[in-house]
C-alpha atoms as one frame of an Amber mdcrd trajectory, in Angstrom:
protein
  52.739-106.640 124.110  54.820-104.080 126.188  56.139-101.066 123.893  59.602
-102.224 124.791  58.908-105.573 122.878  56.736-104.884 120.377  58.996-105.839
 117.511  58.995-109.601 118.597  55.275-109.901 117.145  57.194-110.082 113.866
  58.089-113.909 113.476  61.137-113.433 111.139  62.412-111.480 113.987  62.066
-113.760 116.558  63.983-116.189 114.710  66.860-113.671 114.044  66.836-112.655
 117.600  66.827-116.055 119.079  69.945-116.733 116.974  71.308-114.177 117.571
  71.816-114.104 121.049  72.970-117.491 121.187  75.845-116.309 118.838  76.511
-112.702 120.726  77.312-115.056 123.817  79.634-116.945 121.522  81.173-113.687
 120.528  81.705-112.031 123.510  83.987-115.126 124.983  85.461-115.387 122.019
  86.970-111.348 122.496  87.404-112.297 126.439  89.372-115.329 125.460  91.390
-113.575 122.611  92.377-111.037 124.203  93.833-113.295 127.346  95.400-115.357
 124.745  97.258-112.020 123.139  98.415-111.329 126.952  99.451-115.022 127.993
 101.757-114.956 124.202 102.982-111.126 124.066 102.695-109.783 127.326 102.517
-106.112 125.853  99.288-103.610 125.748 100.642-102.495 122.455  99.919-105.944
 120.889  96.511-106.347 122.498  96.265-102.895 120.597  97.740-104.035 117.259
  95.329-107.222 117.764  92.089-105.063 118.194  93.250-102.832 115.372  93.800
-105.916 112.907  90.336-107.067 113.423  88.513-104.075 112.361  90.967-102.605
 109.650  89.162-104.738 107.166  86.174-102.493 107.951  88.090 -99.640 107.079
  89.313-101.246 104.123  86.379-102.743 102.634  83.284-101.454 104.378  82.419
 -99.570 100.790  82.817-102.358  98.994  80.804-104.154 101.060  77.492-101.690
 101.669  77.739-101.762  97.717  77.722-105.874  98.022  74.695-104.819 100.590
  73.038-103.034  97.770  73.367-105.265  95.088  72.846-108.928  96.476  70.298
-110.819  99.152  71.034-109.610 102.547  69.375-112.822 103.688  71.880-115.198
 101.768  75.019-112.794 102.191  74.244-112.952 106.099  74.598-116.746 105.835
  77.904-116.606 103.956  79.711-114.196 106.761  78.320-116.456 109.543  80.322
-119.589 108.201  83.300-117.378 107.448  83.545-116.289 110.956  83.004-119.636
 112.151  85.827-120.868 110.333  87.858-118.342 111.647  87.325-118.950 115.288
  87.327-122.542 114.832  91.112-122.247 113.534  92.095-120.302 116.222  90.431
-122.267 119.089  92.051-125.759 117.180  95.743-123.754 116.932  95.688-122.847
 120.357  93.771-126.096 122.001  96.963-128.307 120.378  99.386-125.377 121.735
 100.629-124.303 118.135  99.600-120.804 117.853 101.849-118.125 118.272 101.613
-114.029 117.893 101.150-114.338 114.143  98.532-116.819 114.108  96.250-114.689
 116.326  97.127-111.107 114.062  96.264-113.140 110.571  93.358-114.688 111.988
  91.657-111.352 113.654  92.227-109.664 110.255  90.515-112.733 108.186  87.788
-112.261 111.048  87.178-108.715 110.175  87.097-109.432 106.598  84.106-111.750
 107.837  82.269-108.819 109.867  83.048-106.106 107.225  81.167-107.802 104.893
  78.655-108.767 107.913  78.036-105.209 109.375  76.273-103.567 106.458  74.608
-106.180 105.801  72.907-106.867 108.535  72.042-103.580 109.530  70.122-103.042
 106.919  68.654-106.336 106.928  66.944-105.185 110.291  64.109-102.924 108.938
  63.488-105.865 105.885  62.310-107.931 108.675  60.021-105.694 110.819  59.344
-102.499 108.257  60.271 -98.793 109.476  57.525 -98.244 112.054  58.939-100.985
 114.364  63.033-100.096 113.021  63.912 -97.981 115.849  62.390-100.759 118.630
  64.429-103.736 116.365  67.512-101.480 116.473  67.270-100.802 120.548  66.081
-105.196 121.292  69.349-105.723 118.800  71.363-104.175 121.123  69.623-105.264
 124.344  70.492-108.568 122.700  74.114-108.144 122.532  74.554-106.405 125.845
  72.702-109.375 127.105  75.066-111.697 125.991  77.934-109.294 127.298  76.050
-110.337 130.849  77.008-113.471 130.283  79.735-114.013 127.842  82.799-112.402
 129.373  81.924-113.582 133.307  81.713-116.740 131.752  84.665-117.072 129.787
  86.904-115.952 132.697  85.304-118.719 134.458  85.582-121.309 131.404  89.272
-120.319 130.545  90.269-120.655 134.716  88.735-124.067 133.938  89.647-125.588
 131.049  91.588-123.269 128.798  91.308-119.798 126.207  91.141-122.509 123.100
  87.967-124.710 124.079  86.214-120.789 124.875  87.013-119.868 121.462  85.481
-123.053 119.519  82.289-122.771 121.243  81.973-119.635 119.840  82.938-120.717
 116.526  80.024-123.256 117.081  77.631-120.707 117.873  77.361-119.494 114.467
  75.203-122.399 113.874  72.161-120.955 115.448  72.201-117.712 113.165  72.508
-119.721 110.342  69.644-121.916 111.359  67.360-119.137 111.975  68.093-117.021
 108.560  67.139-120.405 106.691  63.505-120.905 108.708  62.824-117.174 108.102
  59.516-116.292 105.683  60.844-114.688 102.514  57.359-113.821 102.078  56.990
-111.439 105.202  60.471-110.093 104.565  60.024-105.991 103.362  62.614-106.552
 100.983  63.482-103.605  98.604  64.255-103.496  95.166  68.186-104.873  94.755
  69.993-101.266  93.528  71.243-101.648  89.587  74.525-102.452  88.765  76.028
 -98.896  87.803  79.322 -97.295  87.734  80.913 -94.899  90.334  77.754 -96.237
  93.473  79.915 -96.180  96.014  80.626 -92.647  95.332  77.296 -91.808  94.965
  76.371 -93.325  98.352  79.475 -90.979  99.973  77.801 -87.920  97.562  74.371
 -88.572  99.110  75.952 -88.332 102.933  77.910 -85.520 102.172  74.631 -83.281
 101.813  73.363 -84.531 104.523  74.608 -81.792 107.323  72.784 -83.418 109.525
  73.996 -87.203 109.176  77.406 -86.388 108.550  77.335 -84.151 112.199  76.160
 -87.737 113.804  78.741 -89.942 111.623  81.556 -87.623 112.994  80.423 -87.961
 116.358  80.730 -92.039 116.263  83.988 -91.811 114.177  85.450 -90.245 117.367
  83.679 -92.738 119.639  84.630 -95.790 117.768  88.521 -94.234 117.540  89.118
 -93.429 120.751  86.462 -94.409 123.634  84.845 -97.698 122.856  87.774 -99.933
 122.977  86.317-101.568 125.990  88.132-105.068 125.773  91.432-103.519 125.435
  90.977-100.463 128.251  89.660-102.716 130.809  92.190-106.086 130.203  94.728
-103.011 130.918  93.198-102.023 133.843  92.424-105.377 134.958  95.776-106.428
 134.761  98.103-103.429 135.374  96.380-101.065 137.965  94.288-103.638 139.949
  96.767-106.845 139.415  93.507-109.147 138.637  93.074-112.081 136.763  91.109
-113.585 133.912  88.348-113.875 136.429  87.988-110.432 137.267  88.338-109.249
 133.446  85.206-110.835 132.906  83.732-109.488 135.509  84.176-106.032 134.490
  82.629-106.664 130.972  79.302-107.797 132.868  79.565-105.079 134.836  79.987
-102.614 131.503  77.041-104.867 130.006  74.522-103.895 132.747  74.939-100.046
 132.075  74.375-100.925 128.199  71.478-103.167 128.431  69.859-100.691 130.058
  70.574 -98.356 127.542  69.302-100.586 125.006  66.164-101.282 126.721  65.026
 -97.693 127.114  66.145 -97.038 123.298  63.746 -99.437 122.618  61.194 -98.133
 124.106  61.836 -94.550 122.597  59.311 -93.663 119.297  60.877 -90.073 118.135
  64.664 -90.260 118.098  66.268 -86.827 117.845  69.525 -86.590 116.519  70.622
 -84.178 119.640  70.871 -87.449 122.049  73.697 -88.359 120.023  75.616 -85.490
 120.589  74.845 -85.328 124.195  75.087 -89.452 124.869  78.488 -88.760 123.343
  79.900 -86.029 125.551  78.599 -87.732 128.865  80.364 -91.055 127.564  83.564
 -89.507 127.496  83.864 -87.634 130.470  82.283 -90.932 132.363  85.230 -92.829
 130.626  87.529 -89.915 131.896  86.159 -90.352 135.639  86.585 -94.146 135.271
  89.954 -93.615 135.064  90.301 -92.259 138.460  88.650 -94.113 139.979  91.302
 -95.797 143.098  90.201 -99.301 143.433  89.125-102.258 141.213  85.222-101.913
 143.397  84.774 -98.463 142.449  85.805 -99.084 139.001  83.288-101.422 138.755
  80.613 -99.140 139.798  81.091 -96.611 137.418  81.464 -99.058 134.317  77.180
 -99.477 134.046  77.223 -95.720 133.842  79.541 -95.857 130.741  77.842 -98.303
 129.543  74.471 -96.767 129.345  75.900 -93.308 128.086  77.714 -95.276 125.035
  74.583 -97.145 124.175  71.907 -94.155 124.494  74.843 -92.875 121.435  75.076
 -95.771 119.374  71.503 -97.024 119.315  70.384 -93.440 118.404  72.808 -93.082
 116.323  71.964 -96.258 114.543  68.554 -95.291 114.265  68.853 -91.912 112.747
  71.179 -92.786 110.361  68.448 -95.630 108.925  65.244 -93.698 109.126  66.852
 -90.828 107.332  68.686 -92.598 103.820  66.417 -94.055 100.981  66.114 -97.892
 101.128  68.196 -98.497  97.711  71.078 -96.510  98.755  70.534 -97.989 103.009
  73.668-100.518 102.179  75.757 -98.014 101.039  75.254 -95.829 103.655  75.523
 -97.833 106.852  78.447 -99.447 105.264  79.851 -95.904 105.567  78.506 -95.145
 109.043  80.203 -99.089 109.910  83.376 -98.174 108.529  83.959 -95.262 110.603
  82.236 -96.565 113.568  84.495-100.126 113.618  87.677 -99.110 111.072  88.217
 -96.199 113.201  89.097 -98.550 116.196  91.940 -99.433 113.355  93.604 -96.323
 113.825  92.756 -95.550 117.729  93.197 -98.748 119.375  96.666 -99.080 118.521
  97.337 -95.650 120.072  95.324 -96.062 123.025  97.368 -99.864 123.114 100.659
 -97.608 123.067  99.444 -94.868 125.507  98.294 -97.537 128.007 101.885 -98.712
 128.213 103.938 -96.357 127.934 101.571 -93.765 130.617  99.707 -96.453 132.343
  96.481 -97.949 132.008  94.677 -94.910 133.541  95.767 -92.856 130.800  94.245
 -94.706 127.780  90.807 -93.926 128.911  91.577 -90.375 130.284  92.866 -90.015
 126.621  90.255 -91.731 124.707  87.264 -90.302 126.824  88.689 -87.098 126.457
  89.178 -87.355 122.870  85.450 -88.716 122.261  84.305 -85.770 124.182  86.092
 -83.440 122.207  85.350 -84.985 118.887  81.451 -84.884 119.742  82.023 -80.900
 120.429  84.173 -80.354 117.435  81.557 -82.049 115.488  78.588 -79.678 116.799
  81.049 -76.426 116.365  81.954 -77.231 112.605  78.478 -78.455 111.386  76.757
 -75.606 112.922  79.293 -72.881 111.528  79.954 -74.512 108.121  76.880 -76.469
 107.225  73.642 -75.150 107.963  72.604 -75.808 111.394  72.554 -73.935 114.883
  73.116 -75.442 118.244  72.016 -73.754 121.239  71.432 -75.004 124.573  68.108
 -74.804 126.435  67.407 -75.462 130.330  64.064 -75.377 130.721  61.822 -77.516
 131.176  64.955 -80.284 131.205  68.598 -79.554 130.489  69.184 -80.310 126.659
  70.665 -79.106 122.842  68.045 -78.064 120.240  69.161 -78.744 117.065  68.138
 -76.711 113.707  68.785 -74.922 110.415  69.413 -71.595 110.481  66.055 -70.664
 108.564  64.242 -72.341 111.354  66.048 -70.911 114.082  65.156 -66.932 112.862
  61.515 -68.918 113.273  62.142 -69.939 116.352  60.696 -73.412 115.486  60.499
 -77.291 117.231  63.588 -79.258 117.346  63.847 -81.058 113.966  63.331 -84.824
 114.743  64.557 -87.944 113.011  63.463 -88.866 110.182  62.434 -85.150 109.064
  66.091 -84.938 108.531  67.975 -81.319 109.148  68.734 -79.256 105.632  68.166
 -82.801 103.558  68.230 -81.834  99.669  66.725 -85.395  98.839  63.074 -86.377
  98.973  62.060 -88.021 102.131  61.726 -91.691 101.966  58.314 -92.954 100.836
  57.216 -95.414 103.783  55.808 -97.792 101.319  59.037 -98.422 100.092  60.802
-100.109 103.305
């Protein structure tokens, strides 16, 4: 089997992967036709803002709680509970709109019960990826995941532009209320058996704050969680920077919308794909995938016509997935398996809740400067935060950063007591100035 693929000889994951892309298709017309729906009823960029915002504050909220909920229950069986509350979510909203009773405040309450659904979700099945197919084959899993769900992103939002010219926004969102079906179906044929399933952490008090205790003195994490925070604040808010552009500075339809998030999608498959493929993952390509992604968001904004917009999209794309998937990666080869809930719930929080706090700004600057502005804003803001991160970690807690040319352009990352030995960049999951014990393998 091709290094790319390799974690498909695992039969559990198969099954999860199979389901799972029919569901990312699902998911990605249901944010196509949401977000046309919050334009057809409001008219206003701030509200497409406030809408985006509402469905991932419950990450911010409750994405804690939940990595503790992560920790202490079945990942398998909590999975199967958030897939039929999300269902039930879209399926109201698809049956409101399909009989032409939904208004502004149906589509705010439902995105927030939504993200209620995914808060919970997120954590959960993150970690559930490295149950399935063990840590040798976690970093492959993590990159196919994604390849996955930029897949779907092919297909989803060209085809719900088509679908909603056709019939409608509220058919497009009960299919992917339907869609749920097949992720459900596939977590009940798993194998418990093959499942690496850790020991379920003991009920204790004051977990959650030993899970933000244990990332704290991690340098080295908490550089890469920073870096996403800023990402996930300001630059990915793909769905509401490009319905702005698609509407306001090209004057395109639903059509075209879709269009450009197959476009994005192509840029972020790739990236996917070659994540997969990578077997050391350095925590450096965050920082750098980071900094390219905003400036590329930045030069996206200039671009003069709806063509050449297009054409840089794949390019922003790839640059935000080489960051997330890395990201993603580092973070989970680099926590112990009983506190891996907690933890990703943390690096979930800040990677979706943050999109709480930005989108409704970038919403705001979009129409009050134009639509160019909220990605010459939020690209510049990811860039910066990615920088800021590198100067304060390396200053404040125990690492160096300096820049090497030769034999590639790159940033070496290291502690200062390796640096005066002039050692190898530290690599993932021999984590940078960790004060815990590395993970024992046999424990995934």
């Amino acid at each position: 089997m091709s290094p790319t693929f390799r974690a498909f000889h695992v039969r559990n994951f198969r099954l999860y992967a199979t389901g799972a892309i029919v569901s990312n298709v699902g998911t990605w017309m249901q944010r196509v036709a949401q977000d046309w729906l919050v334009l057809e009823v409001t008219h206003s960029g701030t509200a497409l803002g406030i809408v985006t915002g509402l469905q991932f504050a419950p990450a911010l909220l409750l994405g804690p709680y939940a990595g503790l909920v992560a920790d202490r229950f079945p990942k398998r069986k909590l999975l199967q509970i958030t897939q039929v509350w999300m269902a039930i979510a879209a399926l109201t909203l698809g049956t409101l709109t399909v009989t032409g009773l939904v208004e502004p405040w149906h589509v705010f309450v439902i995105a927030f019960l939504f993200g209620i659904g995914t808060a919970f979700d997120a954590p959960a099945r993150q970690a559930f990826v490295v149950e399935m197919v063990g840590r040798d084959d976690l970093s492959n899993a993590v990159g196919l995941n994604s390849a996955s769900f930029n897949a779907a992103r092919l297909i989803g939002p060209g085809l719900a532009g088509l679908l909603i010219h056709w019939i409608g926004t509220g058919p497009v969102i009960i299919v992917n209320g339907l869609s749920y079906a097949a992720v459900i179906l596939s977590l009940r044929l798993m194998r418990t058996s093959e499942l690496h399933t850790p020991k379920v952490a003991a009920r204790d008090k004051g977990m959650i704050r030993d899970g933000m205790r244990y990332l704290w003195r991690r340098p080295d994490l908490m550089m890469v969680l920073v870096t996403v925070a800023f990402a996930g604040m300001f630059g990915l808010n793909f769905q509401l920077t490009s319905a702005l552009m698609a509407v306001e500075a090209f004057h395109k339809g639903a059509g075209e919308y879709g269009i450009l998030g197959s476009v994005l999608a192509i840029g972020s498959l790739s990236g996917a794909l070659l994540a997969a493929r990578r077997v050391r993952i350095r925590a450096r390509m965050v920082i750098g995938a980071a900094i390219a992604f905003g400036l590329l968001e930045v030069v996206s904004a200039v671009m003069p016509t709806y063509l050449t917009f297009a054409l840089v999209l794949p390019l922003v794309g790839l640059a935000s997935l080489t960051m997330l998937t890395t990201a993603n990666a580092t973070m989970q080869l680099s926590i112990e398996p009983t506190m891996r809930g907690r933890v990703m719930a943390l690096y979930m929080t800040v990677l979706m809740g943050g999109t709480t706090i930005g989108s409704p700004l970038i919403g705001f600057v979009g129409q009050e400067l134009g639509a160019r502005y909220s990605l010459i804003v939020g690209g510049g803001l990811t860039a910066l935060g990615a920088i800021g991160s590198v100067l304060y970690f390396s200053h404040r807690r125990g690492l160096s950063i300096r820049p090497r040319l030769l034999p590639r352009p790159r940033l070496e990352i290291l502690p200062q007591s390796e640096l005066l030995a002039d050692k190898a960049v530290v690599d993932v999951p021999q984590a940078v100035g960790a004060k815990e014990p590395a993970p024992d393998p046999r424990v995934a």
